[in-house]
N, C-alpha and C positions, 0 to 999 in steps of 0.2 A: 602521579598521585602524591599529595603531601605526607608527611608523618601524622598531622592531624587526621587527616583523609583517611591512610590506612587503616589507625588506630578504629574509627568509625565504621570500619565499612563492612556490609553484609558479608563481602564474601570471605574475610578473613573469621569475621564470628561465625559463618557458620560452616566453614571449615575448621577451625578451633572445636567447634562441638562438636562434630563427626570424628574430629581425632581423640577427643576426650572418651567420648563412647567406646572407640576404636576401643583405647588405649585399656580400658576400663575392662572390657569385657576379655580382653588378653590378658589383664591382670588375675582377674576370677579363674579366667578357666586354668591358669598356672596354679594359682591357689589352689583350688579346688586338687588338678592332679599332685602335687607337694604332700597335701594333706593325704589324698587318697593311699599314697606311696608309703607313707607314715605308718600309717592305720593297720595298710596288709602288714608290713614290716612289725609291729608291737604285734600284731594278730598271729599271724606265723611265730614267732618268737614264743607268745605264750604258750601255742600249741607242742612245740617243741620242750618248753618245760615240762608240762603236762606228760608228753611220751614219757620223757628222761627218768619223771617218781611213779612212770607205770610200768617201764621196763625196769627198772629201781627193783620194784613190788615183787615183779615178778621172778625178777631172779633171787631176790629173797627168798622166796614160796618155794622155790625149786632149789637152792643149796640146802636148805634146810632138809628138806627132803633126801638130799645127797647124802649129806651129815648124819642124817638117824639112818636111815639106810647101812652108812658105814658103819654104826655103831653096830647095829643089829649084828650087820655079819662076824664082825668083829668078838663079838661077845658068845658066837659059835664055839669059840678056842677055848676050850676046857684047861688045857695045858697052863697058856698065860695065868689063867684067873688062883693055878693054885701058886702057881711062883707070887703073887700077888697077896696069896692067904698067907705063904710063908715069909712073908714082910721082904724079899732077898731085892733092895733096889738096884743093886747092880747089876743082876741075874734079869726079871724085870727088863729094864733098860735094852737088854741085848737081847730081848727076846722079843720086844715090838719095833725097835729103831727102823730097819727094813721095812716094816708095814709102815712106819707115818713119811720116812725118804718115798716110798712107791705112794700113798695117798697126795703127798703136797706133788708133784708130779705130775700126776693123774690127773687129779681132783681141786686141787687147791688148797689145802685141809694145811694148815700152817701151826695150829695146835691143837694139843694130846696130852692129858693130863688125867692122875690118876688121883682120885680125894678119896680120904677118908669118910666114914661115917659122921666124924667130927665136924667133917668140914677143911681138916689139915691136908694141904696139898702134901700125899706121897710121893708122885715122882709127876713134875712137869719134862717130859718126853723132849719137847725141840729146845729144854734148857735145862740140861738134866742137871746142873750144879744149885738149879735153885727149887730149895722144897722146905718142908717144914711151914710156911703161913699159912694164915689162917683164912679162907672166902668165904666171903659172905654176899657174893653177888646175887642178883635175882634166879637166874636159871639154876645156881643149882639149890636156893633156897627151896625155889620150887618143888622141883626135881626130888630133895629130900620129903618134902612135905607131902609130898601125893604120892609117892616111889614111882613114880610113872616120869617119862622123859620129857623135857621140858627147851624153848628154846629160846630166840631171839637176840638179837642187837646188843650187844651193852655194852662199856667203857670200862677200858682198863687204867692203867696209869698213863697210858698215854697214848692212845688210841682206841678206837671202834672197834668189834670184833664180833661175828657171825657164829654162836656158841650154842651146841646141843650137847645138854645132861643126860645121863640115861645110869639108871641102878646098874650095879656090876656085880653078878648072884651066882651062885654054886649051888647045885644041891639045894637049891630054894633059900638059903642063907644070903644076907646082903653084907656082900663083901663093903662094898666101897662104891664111888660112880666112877664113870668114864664119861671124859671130856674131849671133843671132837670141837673145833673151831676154826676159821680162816677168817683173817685179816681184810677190813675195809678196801686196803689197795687191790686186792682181789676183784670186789665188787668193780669198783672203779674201772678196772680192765674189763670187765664184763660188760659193763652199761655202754663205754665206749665202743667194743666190739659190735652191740648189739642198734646200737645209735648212729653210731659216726659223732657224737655230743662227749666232749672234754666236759670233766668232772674235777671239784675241788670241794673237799670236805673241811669244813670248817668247824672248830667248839669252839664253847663258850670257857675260857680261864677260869669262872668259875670253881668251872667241875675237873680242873685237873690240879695236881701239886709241882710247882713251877720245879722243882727242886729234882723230883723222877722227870718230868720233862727232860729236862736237861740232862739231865744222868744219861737218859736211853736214847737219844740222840746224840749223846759224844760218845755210849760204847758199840755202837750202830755205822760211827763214822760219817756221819750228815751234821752241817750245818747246826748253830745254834737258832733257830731260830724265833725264840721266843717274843725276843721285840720288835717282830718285826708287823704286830697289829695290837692295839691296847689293851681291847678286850678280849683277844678271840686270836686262837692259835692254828695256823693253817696245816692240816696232819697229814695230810695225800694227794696228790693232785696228780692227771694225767697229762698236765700240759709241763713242758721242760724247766720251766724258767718259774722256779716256786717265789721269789722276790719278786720277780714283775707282777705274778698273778695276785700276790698278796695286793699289791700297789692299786690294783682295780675294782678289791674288794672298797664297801661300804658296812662294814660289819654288823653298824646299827644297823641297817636297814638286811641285814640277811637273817642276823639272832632273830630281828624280830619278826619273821614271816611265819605264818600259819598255815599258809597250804602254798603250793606253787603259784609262782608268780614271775612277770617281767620285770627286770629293773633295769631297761636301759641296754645300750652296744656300748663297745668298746672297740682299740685297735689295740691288736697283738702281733707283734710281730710282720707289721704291712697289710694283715688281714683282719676285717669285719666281724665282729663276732656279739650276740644278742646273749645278752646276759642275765639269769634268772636262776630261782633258786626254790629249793623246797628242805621243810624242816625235816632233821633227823633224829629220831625218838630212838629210845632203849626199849628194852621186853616192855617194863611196869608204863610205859606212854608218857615218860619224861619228857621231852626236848632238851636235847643237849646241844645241839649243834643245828648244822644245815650243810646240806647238799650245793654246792652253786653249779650252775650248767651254763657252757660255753659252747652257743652253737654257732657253727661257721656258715655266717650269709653273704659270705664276700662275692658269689658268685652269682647269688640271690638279687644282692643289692649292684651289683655290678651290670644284672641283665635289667633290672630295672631304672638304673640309671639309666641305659642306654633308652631304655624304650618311652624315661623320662624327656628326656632331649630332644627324641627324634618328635614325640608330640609337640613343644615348646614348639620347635622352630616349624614345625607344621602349623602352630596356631599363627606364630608369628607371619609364618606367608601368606596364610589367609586373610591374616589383618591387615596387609601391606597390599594383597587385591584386592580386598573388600575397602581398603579407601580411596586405591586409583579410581577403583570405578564408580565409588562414593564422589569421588570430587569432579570425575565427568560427566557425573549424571548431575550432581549441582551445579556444574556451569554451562552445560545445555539448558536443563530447564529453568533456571532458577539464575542464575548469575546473568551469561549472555542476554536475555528477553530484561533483563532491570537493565542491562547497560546501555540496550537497544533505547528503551523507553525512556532514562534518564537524559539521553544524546537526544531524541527526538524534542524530552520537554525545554531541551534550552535550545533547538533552533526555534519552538514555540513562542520559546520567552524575546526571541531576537527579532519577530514577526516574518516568521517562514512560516506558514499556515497551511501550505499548500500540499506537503505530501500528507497522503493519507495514512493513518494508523490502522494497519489489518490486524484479527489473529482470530483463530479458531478454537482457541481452548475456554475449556467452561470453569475454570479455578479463579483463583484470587488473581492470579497475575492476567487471565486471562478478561477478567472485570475492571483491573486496572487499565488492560489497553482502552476497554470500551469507553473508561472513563474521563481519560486524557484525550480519546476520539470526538467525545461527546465536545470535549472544552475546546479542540479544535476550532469543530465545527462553529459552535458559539464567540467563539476570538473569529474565526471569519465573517461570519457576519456582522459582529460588531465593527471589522475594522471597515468592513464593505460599506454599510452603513455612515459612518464617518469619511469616508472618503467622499460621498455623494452632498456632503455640506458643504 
């Protein structure tokens, strides 16, 4: 067969179309699982945020609970509260230190702090060299204004912090309040324990003063690392490597999230991990920050790749038997009986008249035999005819 010839010929078009089909319907269904694989993968991921701001929630609801609890009992001690009347800070001091060493231990409870009526911190407990300013923070705004205890999230100079007020009274007189609080990294150890989901709290520069930033991270002994995001200063993270994790941040897209949400995987350290975040509000429902949550689906995405694969090359074998026997069943039926007919019509044309054209099928090719039969027959008689002059 010529190059012309092949270019022309039924059976390479219409094995060309069977492989096109083939090839097409192994592309979809690749497609199709890719995408499917995609979807669970963002689908589980957001679920996964979701847990993260509901176990978040929860252990909020429940240190809080810890924290006035502590206070309650705490404010049992009749003893402290007149060392307290009697302004003696150093006396004071040595007379709770052992309770907040045994609370942060215990409990978590990382500050204790005793205010005035004013408002003027009298003696901060886990920093007892610093006293005298002045708070004005929400909880114990609160907390003054109603004399009832008062709680919630707020922002220090350089950090989140987990903080219950409660009046501090004698004999029905109000001394002063007591302050009970624990540190965000806290939370963060909590959420991960409670998850298996690495955490990375995030604010807005905004809301902090770059100047105490830095101060209490160089007398703390950590890193400066304030520029190491433009807008948004990374405060606690439970994953090791607080530069890389900053490096994966997209900070616009975290400031500005409104409830949880996926944004995306990432690799850490060799491993897969689905990245999403939810905002982190103070008592009064500011947004200062955000939450990011790092969950590891390397094992996730590991079991689905494989069971990616092992479908692909299941489609792909199927496609590769569905056109063997695509292209034997087109050259039985369809190729062979054209090449039979084509061979018979040029002994036709050569005046070999004399074999017969059978076939028993009732389709197109089977109309065609009758056709070329008919013309047979008719080319013999004409030649019969003509021979007889």
């Amino acid at each position: 067969m010529t190059t012309e010839e092949n270019k022309g010929s039924i059976r390479n078009r219409l094995l060309t179309g069977v492989l096109v089909i083939e090839v097409v319907i192994t592309v979809l269904f690749a497609t199709i699982l890719v995408v499917s694989f995609r979807l669970n993968l963002k689908a589980d991921a957001q679920k996964a945020v979701e847990r993260t701001r509901g176990v978040f929630d929860i252990i909020l609801k429940n240190d809080t609970n810890m924290l006035s609890a502590a206070i309650d009992s705490f404010a049992t001690n009749d003893a402290v509260k007149q060392i307290y009347r009697d302004r003696d800070r150093e006396k004071l001091f040595g007379a709770v230190y052992e309770l907040y060493k045994s609370n942060k231990e215990h409990h978590g409870i990382t500050q204790f702090q005793f205010i005035d009526r004013d408002g003027t911190c009298f003696l901060l407990v886990h920093r007892k060299e610093q006293f005298g300013y002045t708070i004005t923070r929400p909880t114990f705004v609160q907390a003054r204004a109603s004399m009832s205890s008062s709680s919630g999230i707020e922002l220090g100079k350089t950090t989140f912090a987990l903080r219950v007020v409660s009046p501090y009274m004698l004999s029905g007189n109000v001394l002063g309040f007591v302050e009970f609080g624990e540190g965000i990294e806290h939370f963060n150890a909590l959420v991960k324990g409670e998850t298996g989901v690495d955490v990375a709290v995030l604010l807005d520069k905004k809301q902090l003063k770059e100047a105490d930033y830095r101060a209490t991270r160089k007398d703390a002994g950590q890193p400066d690392d304030w520029d190491d995001l433009k807008g948004a200063v990374l405060v606690s993270t439970t994953l090791a490597d607080r530069k890389f994790v900053a490096d994966q941040i997209s900070e616009a897209e975290v400031l500005g999230v409104s409830g949880p949400v996926f944004l995306g995987t990432t690799r850490i350290s060799g491993r897969t991990f689905a990245k999403g975040a939810f905002p982190l509000k103070d008592s009064t429902g500011k947004q200062l920050g955000a939450v990011v949550a790092f969950s590891d689906l390397t094992e996730q995405t590991g079991n689905e790749r494989t069971a990616l694969i092992s479908l692909l090359v299941t489609a792909f074998l199927v496609f590769g038997i569905s056109f063997y026997f695509a292209v034997r069943y087109l050259q039985a039926e369809v190729i062979d009986p054209l090449v039979d007919l084509s061979a018979q019509a040029i002994e036709i044309s050569m005046g070999n008249v004399e074999k017969k054209l059978e076939t028993d099928r009732d389709d197109e090719i089977g109309r065609l035999v009758r056709s070329f039969e008919r013309m047979r027959l008719s080319l013999k008689k004409s030649l019969s005819m003509f021979a007889k002059k």
